[in-house]
C-alpha positions as CSV (number, residue, x, y, z in Angstrom):
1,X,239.8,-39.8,-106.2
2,X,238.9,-36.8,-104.6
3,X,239.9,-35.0,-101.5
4,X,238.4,-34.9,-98.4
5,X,237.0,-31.7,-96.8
6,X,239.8,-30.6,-93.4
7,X,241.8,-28.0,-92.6
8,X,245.0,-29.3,-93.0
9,X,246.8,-30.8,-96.5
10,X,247.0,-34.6,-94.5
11,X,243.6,-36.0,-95.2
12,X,242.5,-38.5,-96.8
13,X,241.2,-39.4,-100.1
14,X,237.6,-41.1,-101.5
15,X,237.7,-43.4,-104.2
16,X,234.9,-44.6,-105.7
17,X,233.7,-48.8,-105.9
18,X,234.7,-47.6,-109.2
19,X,237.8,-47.1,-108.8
20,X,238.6,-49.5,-107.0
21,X,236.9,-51.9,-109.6
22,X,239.7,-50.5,-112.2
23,X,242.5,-51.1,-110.3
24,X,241.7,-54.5,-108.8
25,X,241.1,-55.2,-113.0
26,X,244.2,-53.9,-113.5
27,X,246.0,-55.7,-111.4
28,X,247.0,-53.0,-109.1
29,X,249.2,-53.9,-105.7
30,X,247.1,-52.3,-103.1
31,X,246.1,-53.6,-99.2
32,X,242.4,-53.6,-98.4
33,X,241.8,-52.9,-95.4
34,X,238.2,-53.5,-93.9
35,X,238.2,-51.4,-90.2
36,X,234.6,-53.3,-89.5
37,X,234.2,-55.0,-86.3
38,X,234.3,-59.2,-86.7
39,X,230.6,-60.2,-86.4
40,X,230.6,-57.7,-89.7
41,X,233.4,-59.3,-91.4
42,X,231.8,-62.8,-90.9
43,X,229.2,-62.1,-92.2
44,X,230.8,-60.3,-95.6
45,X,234.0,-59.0,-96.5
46,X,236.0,-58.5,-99.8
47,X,238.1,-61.0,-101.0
48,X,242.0,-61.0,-99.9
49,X,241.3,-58.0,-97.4
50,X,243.1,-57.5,-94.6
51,X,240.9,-57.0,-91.2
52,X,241.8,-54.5,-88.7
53,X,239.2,-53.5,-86.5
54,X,239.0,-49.6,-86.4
55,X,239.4,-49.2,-83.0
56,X,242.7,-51.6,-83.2
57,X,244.2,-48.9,-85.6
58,X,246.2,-47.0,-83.4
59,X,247.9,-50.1,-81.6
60,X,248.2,-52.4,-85.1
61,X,250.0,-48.9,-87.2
62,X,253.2,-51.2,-87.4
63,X,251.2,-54.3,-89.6
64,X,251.0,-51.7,-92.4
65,X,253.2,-50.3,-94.8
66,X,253.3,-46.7,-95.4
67,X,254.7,-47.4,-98.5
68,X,252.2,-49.3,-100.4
69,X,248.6,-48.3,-101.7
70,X,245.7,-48.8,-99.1
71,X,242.1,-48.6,-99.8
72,X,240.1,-48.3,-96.5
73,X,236.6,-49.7,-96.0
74,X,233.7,-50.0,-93.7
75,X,230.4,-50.8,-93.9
76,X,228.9,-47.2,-95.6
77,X,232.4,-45.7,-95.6
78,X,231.8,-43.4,-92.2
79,X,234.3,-45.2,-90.2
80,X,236.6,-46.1,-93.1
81,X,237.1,-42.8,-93.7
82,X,238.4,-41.4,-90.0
83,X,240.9,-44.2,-90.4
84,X,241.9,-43.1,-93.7
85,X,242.4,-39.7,-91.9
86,X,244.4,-41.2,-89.4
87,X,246.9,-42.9,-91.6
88,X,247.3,-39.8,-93.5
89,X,248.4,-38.0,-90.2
90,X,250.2,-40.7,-89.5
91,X,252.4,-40.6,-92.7
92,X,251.0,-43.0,-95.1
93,X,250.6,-41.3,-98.2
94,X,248.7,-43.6,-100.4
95,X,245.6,-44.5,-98.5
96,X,242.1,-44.0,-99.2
97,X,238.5,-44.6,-98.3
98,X,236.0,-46.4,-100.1
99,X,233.0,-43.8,-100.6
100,X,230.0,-45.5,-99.7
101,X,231.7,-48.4,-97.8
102,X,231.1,-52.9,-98.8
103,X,227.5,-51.4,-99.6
104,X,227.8,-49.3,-102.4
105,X,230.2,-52.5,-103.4
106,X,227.5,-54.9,-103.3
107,X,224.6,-52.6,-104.5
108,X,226.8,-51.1,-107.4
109,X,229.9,-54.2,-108.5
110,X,228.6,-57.2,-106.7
111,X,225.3,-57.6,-107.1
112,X,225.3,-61.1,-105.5
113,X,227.1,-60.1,-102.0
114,X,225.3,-60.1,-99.1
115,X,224.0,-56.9,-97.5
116,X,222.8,-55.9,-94.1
């Protein structure tokens, strides 16, 4: 993971479809969270996410757990990425965004996915 460029020390981290490859393998306990809008979601989401639409964030903070591991994700990772910001300022220490967003996961891990 790497960090995000900001000017303070609460922001956010990337991690690659990679990553996030290896930990799914692994077994890892982590909430994905997918901050795309419902007509997106429909249409293709990853398996046992949890769906949250970005702008729903700030009124929906008490359905996540600051404790455990999140890995945010939006379409190319733009909008997954101020929420990961968010969350960070808003004390939850493990989150991340997924570089590159459900796209890069379906043009780099999923080859089969639909893509729009």
């Amino acid at each position: 993971m790497k960090k995000s460029p900001g000017f303070d020390n609460k922001m956010a981290q990337e991690i690659s479809v990679q990553e996030l490859k290896a930990k799914l393998a692994a077994g890892d306990a982590l909430v994905l969270l997918d901050v795309r809008e419902p007509d997106e979601v429909a249409f293709v989401a990853l398996a046992g996410s949890t769906h949250i639409p970005m702008g729903e964030i700030p009124g929906r903070l008490h359905e996540l757990d600051p404790d455990k591991e999140i890995v945010v994700y939006c379409h190319h990772g733009v909008r997954s990425l101020h929420v990961a910001n968010f969350l960070a300022q808003h004390d939850f220490e493990k989150v991340a965004s997924l570089a590159g967003g459900i796209d890069a996961w379906a043009a780099e891990i999923e080859s089969s996915m639909a893509r729009y």
